[in-house]
C-alpha atoms as a printed R data frame, in Angstrom:
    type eleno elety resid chain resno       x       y       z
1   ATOM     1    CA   UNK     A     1  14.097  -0.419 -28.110
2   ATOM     2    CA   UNK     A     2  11.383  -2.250 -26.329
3   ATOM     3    CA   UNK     A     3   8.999  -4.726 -27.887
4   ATOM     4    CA   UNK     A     4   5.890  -3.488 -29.067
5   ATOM     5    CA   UNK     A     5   2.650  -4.839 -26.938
6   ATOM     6    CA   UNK     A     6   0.734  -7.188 -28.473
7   ATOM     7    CA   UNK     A     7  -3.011  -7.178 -29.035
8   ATOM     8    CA   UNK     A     8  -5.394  -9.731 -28.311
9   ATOM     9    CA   UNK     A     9  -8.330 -10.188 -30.300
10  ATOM    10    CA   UNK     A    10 -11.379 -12.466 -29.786
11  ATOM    11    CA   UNK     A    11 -14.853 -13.187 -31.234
12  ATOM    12    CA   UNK     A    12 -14.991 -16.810 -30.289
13  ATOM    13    CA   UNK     A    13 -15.904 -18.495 -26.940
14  ATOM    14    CA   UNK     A    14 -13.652 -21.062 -27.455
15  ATOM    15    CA   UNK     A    15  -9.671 -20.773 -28.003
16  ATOM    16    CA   UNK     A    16  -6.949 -23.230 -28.994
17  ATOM    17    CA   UNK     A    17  -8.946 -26.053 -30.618
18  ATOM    18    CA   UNK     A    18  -8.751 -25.124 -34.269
19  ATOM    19    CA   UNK     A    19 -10.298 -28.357 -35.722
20  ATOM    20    CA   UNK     A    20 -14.224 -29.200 -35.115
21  ATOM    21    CA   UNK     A    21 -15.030 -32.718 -35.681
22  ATOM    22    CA   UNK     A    22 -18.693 -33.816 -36.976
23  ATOM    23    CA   UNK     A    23 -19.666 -37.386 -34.849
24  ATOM    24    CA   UNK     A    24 -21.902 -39.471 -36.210
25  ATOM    25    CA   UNK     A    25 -24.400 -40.750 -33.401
26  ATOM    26    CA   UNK     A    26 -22.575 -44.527 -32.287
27  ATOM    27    CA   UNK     A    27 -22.165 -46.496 -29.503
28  ATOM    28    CA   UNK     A    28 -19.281 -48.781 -30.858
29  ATOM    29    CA   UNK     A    29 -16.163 -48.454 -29.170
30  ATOM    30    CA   UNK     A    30 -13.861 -45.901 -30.136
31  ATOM    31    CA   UNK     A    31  -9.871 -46.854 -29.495
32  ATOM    32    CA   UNK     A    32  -6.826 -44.996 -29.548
33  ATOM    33    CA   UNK     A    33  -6.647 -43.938 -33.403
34  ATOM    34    CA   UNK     A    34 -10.065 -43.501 -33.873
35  ATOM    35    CA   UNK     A    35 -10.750 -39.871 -34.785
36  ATOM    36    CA   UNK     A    36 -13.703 -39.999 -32.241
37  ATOM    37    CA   UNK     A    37 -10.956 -40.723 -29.430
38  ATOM    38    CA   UNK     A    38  -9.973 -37.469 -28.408
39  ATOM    39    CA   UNK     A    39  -6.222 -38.891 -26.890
40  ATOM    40    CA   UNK     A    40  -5.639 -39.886 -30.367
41  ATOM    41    CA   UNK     A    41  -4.721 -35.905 -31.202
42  ATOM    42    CA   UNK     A    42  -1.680 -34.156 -30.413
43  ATOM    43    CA   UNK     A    43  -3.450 -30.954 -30.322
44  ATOM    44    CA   UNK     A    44  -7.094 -30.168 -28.911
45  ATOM    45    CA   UNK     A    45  -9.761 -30.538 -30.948
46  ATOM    46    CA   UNK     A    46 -14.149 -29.634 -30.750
47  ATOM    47    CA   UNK     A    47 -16.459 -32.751 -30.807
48  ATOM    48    CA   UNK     A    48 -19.993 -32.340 -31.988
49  ATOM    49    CA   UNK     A    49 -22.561 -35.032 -32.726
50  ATOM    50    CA   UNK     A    50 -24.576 -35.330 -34.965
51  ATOM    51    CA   UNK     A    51 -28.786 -36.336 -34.160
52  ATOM    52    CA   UNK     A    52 -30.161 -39.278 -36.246
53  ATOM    53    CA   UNK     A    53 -26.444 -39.636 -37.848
54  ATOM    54    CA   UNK     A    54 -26.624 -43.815 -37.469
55  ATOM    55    CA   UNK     A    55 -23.167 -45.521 -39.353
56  ATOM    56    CA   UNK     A    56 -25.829 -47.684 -41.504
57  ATOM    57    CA   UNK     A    57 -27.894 -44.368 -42.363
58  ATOM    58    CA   UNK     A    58 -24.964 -42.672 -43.414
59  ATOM    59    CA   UNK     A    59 -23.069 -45.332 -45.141
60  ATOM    60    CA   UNK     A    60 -25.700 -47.689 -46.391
61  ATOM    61    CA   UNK     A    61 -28.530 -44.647 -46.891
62  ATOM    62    CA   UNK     A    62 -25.868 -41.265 -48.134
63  ATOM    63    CA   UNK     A    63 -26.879 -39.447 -44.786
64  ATOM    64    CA   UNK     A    64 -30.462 -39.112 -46.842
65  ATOM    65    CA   UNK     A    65 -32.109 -36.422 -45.027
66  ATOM    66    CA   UNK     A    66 -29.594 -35.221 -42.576
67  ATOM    67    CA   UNK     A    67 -27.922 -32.961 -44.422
68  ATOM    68    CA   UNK     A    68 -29.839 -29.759 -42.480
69  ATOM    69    CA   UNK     A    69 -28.192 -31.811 -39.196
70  ATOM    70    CA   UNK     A    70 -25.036 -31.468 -40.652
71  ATOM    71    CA   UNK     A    71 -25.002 -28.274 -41.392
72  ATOM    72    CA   UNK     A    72 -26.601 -26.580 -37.833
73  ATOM    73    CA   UNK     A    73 -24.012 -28.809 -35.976
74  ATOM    74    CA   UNK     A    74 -21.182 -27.257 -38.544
75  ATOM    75    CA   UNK     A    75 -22.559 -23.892 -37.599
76  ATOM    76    CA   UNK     A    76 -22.351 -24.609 -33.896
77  ATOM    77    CA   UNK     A    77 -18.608 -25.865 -33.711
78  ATOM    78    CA   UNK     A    78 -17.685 -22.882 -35.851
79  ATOM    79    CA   UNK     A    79 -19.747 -20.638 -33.846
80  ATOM    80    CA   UNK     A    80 -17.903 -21.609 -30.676
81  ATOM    81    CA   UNK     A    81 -14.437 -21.460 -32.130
82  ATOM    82    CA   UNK     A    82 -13.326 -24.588 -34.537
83  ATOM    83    CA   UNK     A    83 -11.470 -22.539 -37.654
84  ATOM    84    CA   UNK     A    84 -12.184 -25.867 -39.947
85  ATOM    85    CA   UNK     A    85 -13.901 -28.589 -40.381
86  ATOM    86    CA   UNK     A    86 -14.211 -32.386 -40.615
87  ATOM    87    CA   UNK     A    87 -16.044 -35.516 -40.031
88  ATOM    88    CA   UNK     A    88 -16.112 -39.113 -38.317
89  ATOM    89    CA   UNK     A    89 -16.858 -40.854 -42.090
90  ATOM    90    CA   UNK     A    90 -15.434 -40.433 -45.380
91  ATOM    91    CA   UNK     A    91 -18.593 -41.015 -47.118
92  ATOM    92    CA   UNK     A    92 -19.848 -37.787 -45.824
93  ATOM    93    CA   UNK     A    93 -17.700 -36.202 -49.018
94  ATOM    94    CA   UNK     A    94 -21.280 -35.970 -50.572
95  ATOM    95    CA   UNK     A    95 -22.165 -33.425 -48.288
96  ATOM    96    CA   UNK     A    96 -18.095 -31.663 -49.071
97  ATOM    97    CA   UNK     A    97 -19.682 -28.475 -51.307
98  ATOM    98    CA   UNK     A    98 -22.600 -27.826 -48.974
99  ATOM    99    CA   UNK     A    99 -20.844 -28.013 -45.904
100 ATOM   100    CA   UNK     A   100 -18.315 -25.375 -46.935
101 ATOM   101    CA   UNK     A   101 -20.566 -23.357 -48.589
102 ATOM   102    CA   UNK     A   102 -22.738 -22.576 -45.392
103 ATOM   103    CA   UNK     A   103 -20.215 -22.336 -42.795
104 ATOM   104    CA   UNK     A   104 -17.451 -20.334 -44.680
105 ATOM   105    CA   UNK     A   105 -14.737 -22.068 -43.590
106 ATOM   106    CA   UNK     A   106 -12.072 -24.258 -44.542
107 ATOM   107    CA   UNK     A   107 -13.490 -28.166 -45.096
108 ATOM   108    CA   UNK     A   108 -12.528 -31.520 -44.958
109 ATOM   109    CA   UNK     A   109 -15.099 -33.833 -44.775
110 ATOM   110    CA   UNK     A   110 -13.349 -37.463 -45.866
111 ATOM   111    CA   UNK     A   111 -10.137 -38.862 -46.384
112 ATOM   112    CA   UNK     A   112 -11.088 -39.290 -49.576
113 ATOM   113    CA   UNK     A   113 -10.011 -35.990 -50.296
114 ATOM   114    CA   UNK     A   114  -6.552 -37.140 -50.345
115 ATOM   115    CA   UNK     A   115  -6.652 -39.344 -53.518
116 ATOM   116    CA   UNK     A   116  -5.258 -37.068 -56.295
117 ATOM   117    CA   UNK     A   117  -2.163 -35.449 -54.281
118 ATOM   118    CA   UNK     A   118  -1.570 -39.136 -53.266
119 ATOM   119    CA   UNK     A   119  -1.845 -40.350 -56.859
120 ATOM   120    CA   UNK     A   120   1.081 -37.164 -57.705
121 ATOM   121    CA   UNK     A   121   3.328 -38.146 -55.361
122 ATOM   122    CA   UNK     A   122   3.458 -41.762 -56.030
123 ATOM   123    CA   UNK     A   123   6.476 -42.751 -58.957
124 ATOM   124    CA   UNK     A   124   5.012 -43.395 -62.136
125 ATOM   125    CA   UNK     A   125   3.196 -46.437 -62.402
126 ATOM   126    CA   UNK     A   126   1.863 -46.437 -59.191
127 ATOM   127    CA   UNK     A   127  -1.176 -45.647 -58.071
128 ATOM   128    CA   UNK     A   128  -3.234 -45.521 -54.459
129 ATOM   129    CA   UNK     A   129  -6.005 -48.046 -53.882
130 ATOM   130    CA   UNK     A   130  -8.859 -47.860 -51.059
131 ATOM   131    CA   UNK     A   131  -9.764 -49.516 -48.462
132 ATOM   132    CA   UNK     A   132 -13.415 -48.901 -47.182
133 ATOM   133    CA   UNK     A   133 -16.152 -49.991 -44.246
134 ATOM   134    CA   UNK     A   134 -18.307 -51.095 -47.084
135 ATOM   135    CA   UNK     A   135 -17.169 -51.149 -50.558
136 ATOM   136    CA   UNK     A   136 -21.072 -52.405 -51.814
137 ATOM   137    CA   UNK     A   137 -21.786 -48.633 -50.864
138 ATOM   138    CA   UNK     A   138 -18.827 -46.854 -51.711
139 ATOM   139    CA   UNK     A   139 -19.714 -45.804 -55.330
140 ATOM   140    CA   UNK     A   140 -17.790 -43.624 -58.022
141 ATOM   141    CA   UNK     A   141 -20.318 -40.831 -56.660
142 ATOM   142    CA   UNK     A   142 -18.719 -40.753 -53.648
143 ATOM   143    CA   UNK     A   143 -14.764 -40.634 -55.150
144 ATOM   144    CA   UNK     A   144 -16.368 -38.097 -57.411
145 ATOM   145    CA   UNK     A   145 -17.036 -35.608 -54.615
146 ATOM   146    CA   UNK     A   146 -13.420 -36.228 -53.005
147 ATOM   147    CA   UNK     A   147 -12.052 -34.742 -56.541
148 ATOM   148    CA   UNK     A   148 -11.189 -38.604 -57.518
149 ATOM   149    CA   UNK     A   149 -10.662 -40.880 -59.694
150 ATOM   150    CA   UNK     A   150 -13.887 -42.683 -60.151
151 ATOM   151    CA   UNK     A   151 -11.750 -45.621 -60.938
152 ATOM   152    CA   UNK     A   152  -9.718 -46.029 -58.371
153 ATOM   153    CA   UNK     A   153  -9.377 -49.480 -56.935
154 ATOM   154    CA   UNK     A   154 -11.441 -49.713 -53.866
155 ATOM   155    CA   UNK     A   155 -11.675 -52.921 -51.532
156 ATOM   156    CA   UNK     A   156 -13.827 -53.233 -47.983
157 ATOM   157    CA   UNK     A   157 -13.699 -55.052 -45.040
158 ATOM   158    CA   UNK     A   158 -17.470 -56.589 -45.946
159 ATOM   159    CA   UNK     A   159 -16.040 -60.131 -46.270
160 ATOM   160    CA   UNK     A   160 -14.433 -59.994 -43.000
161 ATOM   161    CA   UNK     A   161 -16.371 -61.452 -39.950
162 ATOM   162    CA   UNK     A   162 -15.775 -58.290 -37.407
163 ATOM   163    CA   UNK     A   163 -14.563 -54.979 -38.204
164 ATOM   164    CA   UNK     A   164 -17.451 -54.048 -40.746
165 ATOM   165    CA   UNK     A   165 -19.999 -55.748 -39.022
166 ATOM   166    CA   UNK     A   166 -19.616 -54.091 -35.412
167 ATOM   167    CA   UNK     A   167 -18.920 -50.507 -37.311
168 ATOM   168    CA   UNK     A   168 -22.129 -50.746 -39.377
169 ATOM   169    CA   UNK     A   169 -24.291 -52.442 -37.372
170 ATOM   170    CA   UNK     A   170 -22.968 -50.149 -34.462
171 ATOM   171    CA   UNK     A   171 -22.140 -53.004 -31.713
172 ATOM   172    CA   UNK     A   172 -20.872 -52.102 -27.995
173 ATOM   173    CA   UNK     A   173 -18.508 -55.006 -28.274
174 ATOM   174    CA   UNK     A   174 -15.043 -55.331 -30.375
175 ATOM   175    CA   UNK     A   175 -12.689 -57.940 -31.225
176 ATOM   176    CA   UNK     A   176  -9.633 -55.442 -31.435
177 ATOM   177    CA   UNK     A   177  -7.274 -58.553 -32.917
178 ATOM   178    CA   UNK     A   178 -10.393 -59.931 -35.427
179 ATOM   179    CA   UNK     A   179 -10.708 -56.388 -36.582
180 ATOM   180    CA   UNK     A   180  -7.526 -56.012 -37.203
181 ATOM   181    CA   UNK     A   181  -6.866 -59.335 -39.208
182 ATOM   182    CA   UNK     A   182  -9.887 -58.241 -41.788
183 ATOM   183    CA   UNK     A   183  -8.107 -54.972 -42.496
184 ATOM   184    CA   UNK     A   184  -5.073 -56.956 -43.658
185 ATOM   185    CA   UNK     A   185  -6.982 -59.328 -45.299
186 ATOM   186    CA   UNK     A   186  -8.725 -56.747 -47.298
187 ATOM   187    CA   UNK     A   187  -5.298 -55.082 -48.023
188 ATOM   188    CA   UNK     A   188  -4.008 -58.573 -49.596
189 ATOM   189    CA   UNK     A   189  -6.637 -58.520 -51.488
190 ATOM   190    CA   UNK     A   190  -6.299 -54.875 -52.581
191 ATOM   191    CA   UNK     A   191  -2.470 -55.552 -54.043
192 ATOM   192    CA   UNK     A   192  -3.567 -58.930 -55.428
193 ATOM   193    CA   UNK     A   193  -6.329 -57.727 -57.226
194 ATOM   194    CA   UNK     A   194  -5.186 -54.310 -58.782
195 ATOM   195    CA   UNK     A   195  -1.937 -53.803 -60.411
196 ATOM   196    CA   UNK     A   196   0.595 -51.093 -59.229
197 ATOM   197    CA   UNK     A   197  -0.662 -50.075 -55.765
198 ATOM   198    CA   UNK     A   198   1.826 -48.282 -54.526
199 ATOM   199    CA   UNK     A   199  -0.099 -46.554 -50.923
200 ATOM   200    CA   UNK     A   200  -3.135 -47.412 -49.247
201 ATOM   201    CA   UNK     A   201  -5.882 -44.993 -48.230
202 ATOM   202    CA   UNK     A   202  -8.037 -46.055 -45.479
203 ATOM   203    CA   UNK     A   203 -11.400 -44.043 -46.401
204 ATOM   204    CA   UNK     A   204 -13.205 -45.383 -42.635
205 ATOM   205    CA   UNK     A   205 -11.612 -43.354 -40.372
206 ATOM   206    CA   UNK     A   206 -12.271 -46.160 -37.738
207 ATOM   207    CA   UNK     A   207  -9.137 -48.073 -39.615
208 ATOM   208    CA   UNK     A   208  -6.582 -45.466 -38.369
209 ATOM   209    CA   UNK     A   209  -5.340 -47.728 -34.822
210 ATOM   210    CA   UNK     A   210  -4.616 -50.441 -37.950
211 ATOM   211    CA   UNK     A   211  -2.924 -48.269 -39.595
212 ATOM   212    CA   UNK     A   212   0.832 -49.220 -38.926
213 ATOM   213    CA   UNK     A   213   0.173 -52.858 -39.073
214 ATOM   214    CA   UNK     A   214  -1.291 -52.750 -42.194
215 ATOM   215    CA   UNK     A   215   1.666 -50.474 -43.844
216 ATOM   216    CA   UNK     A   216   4.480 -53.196 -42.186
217 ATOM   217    CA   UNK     A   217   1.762 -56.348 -43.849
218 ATOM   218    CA   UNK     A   218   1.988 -54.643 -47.226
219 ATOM   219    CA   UNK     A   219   5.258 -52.229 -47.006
220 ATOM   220    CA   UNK     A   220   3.356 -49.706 -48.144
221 ATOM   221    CA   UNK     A   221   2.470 -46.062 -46.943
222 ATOM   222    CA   UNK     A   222  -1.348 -45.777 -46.003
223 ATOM   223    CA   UNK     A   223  -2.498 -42.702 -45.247
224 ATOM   224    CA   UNK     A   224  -5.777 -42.112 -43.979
225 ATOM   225    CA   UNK     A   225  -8.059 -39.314 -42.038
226 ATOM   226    CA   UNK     A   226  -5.101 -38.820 -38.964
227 ATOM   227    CA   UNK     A   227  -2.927 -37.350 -42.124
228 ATOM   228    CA   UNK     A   228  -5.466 -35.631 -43.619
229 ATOM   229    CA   UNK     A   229  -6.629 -33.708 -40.234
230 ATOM   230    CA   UNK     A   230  -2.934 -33.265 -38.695
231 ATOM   231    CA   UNK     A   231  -1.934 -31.876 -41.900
232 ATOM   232    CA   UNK     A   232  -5.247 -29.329 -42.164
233 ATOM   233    CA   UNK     A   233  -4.608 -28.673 -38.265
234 ATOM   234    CA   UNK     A   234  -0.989 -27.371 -39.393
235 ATOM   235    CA   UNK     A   235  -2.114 -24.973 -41.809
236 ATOM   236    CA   UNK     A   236  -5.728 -23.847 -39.783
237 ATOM   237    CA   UNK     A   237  -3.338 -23.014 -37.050
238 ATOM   238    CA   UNK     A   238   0.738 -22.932 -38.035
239 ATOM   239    CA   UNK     A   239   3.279 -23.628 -35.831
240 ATOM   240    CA   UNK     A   240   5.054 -21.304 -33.662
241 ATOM   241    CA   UNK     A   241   8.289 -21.104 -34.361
242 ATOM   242    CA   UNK     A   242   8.999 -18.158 -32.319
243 ATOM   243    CA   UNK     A   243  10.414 -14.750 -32.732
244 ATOM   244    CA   UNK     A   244  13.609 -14.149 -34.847
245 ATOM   245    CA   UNK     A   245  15.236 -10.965 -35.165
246 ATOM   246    CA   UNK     A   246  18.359 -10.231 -36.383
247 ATOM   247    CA   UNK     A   247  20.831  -8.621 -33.576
């Protein structure tokens, strides 16, 4: 018996690249980690920015006024072939309902999003704390759209003298190593301050090249938007296991 020929179907212009990523509009330096480096994926992935999207407008201001931006540039990567969605800052998860109501297709706009399965998974007593570009503007509104815990514990980088300053204030020029030593810093002060952390979630998704540093500082799992996305790539587009048929 031969094998029956398989049909091809189409309806996009663009194949293969099942994830589209919003960008905010930066000029900071984007390292291997960073969701805006595409060599950080293991699979391809659509890039579109988004006009007037500054970090400080969208973390300091809630992306006031850009949410019709948003949504055309949604409509664009899922016009040219992106089967999801997601975006270059978690707190974009105000804009979570009216993103996938207009585009129709699975969303995942922050890491955020992430809080309650961690919270299940974690042994009793335990609980996942944040880590954030700015906690002064991260507010229980924002945990509230994620489907969180508006308590959750929730520390930034503010205090630190790099990371949060060049990501904010959206500077060509990073101390990698400085960067790096206020994330820790902020997760010290994360366990110290909050009983029963048991994970870290790293809410900026520029944290994500820190990300195994800070899990060996505090021997803790952190998860952040590089689980969230690789884990909504696997189910936008499974994996091909190949054909099995009993002989």
């Amino acid at each position: 018996m031969t094998d029956e020929i398989p049909i091809a179907w189409g309806g996009k212009t663009l194949y293969g690249a099942a994830v589209g990523i919003l960008m905010l509009e930066t000029r900071f330096p984007r390292i291997p980690g960073d969701m805006g480096n595409a060599e950080t994926w293991p699979f391809p992935v659509l890039y579109k920015v988004v006009p007037g999207a500054s970090p400080r407008r969208v973390v300091c201001e809630k992306a006031s006024g850009l949410l019709d931006e948003f949504l055309n540039a949604a409509n664009e990567l899922v016009r040219h072939g992106a089967d999801g969605i997601t975006t270059t800052c978690g707190f974009l998860s105000l804009y979570q309902r009216e993103i996938a109501a207009h585009v129709r297709v699975p969303v995942a706009t922050s890491s955020l999003m992430q809080i309650p399965f961690i919270d299940r998974v974690l042994p009793p007593g335990s609980r996942v704390g944040v880590l954030t570009v700015s906690a002064a503007n991260l507010t229980r509104e924002h945990l509230r759209a994620a489907g969180a815990d508006p308590a959750t514990p929730v520390v930034g980088t503010d205090g630190g003298s790099e990371f949060s300053r060049v990501m904010i204030n959206d500077e060509e020029r990073l101390d990698v190593a400085a960067a790096e030593r206020d994330i820790l810093a902020a997760g010290d002060a994360l366990v110290a301050n909050h009983d029963g952390i048991g994970a870290v979630l790293l809410e900026c998704t520029n944290m994500v090249p820190y990300a195994r540093a800070l899990s060996q500082h505090l021997r803790l799992p952190v998860f952040s938007i590089y689980t969230f996305v690789t884990w909504f790539q696997s189910g936008l587009l499974p994996r091909d296991f190949g054909h099995w048929r009993q002989r």
